[in-house]
ROMARSE-961813 format. One line per 10 residues: for each residue x, y, z of N, C-alpha, C. Coordinates in steps of 0.02 Angstrom, whole numbers. Layout:
X:Y:Z:X:Y:Z:X:Y:Z  ...;
This chain:
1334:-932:-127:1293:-873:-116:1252:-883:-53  1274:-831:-1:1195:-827:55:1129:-813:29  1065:-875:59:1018:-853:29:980:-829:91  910:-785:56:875:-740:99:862:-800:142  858:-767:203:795:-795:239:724:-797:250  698:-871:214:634:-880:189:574:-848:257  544:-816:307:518:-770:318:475:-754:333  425:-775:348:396:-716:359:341:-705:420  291:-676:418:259:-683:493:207:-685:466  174:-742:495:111:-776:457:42:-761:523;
89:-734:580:40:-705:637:-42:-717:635  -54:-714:689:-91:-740:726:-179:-709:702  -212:-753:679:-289:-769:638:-310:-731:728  -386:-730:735:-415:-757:794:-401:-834:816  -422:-816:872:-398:-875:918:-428:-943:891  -468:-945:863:-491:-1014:839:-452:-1044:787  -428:-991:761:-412:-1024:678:-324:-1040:682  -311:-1080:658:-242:-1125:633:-182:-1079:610  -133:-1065:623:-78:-1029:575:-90:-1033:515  -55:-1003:471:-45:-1021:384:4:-1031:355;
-9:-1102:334:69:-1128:312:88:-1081:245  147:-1067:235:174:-1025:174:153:-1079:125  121:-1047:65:124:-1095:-10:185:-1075:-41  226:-1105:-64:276:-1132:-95:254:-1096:-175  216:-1123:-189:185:-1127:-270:147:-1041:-269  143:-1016:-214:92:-936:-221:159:-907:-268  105:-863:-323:144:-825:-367:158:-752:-352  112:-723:-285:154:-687:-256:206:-684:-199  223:-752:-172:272:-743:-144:340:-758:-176  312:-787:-237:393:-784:-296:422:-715:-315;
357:-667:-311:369:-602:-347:417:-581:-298  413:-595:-228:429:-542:-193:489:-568:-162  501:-629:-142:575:-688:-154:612:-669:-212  590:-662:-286:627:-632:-341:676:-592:-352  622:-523:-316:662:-462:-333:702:-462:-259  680:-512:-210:740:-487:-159:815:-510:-167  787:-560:-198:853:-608:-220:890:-577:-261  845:-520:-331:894:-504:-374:932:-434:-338  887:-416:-310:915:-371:-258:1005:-380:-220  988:-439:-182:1035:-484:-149:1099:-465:-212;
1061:-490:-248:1111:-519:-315:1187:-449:-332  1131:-376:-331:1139:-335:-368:1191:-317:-297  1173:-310:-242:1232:-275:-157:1287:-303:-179  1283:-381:-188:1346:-432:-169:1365:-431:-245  1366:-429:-300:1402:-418:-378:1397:-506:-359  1327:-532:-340:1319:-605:-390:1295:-605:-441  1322:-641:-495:1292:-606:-552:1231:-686:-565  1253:-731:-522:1196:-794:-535:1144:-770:-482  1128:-740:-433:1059:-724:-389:1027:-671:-451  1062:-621:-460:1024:-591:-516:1008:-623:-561;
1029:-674:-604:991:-725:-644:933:-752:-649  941:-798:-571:884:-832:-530:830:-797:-508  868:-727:-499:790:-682:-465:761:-645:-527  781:-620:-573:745:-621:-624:727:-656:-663  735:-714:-677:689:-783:-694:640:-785:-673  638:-787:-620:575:-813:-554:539:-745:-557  557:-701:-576:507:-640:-591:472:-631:-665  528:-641:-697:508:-655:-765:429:-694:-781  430:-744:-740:386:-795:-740:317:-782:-705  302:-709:-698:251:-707:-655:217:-654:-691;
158:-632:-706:115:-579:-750:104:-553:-725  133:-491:-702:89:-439:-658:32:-388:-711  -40:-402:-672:-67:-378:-686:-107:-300:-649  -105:-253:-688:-90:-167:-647:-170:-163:-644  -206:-135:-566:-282:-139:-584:-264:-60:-524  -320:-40:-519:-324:16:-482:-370:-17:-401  -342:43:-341:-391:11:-287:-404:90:-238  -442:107:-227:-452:144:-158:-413:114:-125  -352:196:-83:-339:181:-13:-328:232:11  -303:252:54:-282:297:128:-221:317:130;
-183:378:120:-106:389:138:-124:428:208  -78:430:231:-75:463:309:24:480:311  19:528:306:106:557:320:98:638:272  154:644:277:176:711:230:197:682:169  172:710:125:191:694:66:264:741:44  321:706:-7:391:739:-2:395:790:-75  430:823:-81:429:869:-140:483:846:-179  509:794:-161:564:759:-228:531:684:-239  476:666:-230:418:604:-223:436:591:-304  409:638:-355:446:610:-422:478:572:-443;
544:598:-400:607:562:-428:605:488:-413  580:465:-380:593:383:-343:595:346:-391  647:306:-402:645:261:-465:566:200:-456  555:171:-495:502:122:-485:551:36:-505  487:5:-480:536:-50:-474:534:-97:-536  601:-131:-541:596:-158:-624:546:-209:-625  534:-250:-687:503:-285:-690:564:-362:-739  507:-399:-732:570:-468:-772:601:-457:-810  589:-423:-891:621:-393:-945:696:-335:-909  670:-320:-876:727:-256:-863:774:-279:-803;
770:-356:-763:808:-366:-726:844:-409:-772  807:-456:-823:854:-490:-872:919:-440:-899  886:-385:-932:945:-320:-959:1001:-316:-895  958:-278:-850:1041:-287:-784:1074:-336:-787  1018:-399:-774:1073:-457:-737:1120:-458:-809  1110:-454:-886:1156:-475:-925:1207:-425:-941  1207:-374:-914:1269:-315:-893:1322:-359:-868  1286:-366:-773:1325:-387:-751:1365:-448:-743  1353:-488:-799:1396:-546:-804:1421:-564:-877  1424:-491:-924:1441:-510:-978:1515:-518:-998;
1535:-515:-931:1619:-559:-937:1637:-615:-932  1578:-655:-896:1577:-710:-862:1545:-760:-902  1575:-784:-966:1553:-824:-1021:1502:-893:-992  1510:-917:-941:1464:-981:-915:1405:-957:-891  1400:-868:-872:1338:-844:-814:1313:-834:-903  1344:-797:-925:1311:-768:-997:1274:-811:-1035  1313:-855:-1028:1273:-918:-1073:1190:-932:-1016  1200:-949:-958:1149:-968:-916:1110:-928:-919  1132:-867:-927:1055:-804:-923:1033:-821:-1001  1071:-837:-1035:1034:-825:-1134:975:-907:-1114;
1004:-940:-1095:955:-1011:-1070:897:-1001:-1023  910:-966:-982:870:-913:-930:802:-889:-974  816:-845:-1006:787:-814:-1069:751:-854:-1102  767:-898:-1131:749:-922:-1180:673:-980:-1145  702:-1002:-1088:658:-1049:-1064:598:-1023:-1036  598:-955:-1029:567:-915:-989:502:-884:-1025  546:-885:-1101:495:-855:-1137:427:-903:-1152  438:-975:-1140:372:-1023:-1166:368:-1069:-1112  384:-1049:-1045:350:-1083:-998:294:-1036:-963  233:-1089:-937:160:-1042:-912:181:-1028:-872;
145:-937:-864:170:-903:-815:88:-879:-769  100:-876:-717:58:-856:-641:39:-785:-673  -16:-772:-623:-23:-686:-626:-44:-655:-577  -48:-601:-557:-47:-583:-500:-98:-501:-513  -107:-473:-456:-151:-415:-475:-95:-357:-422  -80:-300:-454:-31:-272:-422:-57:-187:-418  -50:-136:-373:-54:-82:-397:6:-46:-369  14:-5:-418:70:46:-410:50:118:-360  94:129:-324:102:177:-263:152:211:-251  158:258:-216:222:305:-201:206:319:-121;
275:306:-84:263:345:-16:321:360:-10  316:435:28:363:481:72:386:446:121  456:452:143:489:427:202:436:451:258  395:392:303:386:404:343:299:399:350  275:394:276:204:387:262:188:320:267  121:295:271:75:233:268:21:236:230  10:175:201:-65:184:147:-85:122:147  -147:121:159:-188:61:186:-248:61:117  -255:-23:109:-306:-39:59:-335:-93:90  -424:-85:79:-458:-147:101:-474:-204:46;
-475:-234:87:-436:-291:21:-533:-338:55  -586:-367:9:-636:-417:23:-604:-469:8  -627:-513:70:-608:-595:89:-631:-633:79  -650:-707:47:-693:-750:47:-661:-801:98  -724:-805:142:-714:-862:223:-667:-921:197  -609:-947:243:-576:-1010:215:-520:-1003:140  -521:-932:109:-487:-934:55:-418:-890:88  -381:-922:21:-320:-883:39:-278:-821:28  -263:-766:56:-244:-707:38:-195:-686:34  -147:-684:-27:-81:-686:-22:-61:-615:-35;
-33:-580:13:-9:-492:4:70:-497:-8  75:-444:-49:161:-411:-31:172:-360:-54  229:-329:-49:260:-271:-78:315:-289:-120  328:-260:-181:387:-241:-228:412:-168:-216  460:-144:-201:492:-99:-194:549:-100:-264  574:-62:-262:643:-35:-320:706:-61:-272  696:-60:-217:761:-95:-193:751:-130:-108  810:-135:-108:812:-169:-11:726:-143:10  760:-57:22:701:-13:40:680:-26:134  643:18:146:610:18:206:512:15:224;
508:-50:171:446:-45:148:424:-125:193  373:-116:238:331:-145:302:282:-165:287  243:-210:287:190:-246:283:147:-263:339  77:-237:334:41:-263:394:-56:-274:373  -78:-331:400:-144:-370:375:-173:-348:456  -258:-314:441:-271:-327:508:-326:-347:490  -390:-365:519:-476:-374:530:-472:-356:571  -509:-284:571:-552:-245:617:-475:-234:660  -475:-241:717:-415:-226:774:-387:-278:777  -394:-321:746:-350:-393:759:-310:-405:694;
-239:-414:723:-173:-413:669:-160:-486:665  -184:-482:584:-162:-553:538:-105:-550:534  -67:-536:511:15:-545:495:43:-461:478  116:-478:512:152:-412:487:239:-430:474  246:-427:408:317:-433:392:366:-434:427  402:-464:436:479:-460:462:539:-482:396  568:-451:389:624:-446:340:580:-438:288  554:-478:258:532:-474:167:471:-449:207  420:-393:151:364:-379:152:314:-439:114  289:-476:147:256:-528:133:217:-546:191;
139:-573:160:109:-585:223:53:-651:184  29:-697:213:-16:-741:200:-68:-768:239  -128:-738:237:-198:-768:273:-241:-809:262  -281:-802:301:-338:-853:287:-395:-841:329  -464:-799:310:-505:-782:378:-555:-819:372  -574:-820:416:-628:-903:437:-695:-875:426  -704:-819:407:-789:-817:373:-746:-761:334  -812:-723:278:-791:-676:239:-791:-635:273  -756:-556:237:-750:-491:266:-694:-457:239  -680:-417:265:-621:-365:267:-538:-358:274;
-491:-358:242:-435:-366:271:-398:-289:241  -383:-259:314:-352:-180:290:-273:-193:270  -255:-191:226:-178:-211:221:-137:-100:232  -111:-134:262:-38:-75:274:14:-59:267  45:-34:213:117:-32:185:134:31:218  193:20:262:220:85:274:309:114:262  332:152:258:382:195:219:433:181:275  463:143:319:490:152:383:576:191:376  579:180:292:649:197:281:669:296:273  703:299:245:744:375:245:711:407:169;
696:371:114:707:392:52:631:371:13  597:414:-38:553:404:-31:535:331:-98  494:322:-83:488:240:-130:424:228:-181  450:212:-233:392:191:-271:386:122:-273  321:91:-263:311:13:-236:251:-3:-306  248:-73:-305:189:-117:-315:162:-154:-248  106:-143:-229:60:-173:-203:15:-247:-235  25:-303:-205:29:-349:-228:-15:-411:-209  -81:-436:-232:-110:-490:-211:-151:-534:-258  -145:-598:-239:-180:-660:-289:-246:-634:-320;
């Protein structure tokens, strides 16, 4: 199996401060590695990336909180319909569709399952959103100086969903391939995060940080 390419743009703090190494162990960059993978999984009929990426989602608690933000675009008149994106339980159901011919994957997802259910799981704080092809919606996210700020997006699929961190006029990080971004600002303050719609179709997302 081709795997994603790990990703992302960890761009440029002010000039004083150090890059940010990706954490490995952040439970939102599993979320969002997860569903790309099961994603991956679901284009190419692997029926083991869908496994793996719903495992690794499985394993993470999203927790739904509400936040003030900003849309800027036209809003679409079929916005309704946009599927929303699964969660661990419901990629387990797919992934065991698609490999219930495949007696060794079948068995691995029931093991999948099973291990999944009583190992500790991460949690994460997420809110749910909708944008029109072509819209942006920005949330200010408060920083504590030296701590770490782990953002992303969940989309329902591939999608055309962009990621961008700024302070004030100065751009912390902005996604390339996966919507994922990771900071670190050297005193407290403000970080405007920016999800924007760059694709054709309109999308229902989770908004996503530690």
């Amino acid at each position: 199996m081709r795997l994603l390419p790990a990703v992302l743009c960890l761009a440029a703090l002010p000039a004083a401060a150090e890059p940010v190494v990706p954490d490995a162990a952040s439970p939102v960059r599993a979320l969002v590695l997860g569903h790309a993978l099961f994603h991956q999984g679901q284009a190419t009929r692997d029926g083991l990336a869908q496994i793996a990426g719903a495992r690794i989602v499985a394993g993470v608690v999203v927790q739904i909180v509400e936040r003030d933000s900003k849309i800027e675009g036209k809003a679409s008149k079929e916005a309704a319909a946009a599927r929303a994106p699964l969660d661990g339980t419901q990629m387990m159901t797919e992934a065991a569709a698609a490999v219930q011919a495949d007696e060794t994957l079948a068995y691995l997802l029931t093991v999948s399952e099973t291990t999944t259910a009583v190992l500790p799981k991460a949690t994460v704080k997420a809110t749910a959103a909708q944008l029109a092809a072509g819209q942006s919606q920005t949330f200010r996210l408060a920083a504590d100086g030296g701590a770490r700020l782990d953002l992303g997006v969940i989309g329902a699929g591939p999608g055309g969903l962009a990621l961008v961190a700024r302070a004030g006029e100065a751009v912390l990080c902005q996604s390339a391939g996966l919507p994922l971004c990771e900071v670190v600002l050297p005193d407290s303050g403000f970080v405007d995060v920016t999800v924007r719609n760059a694709g054709t179709q309109t999308e229902n997302y989770l908004f996503v940080s530690n």
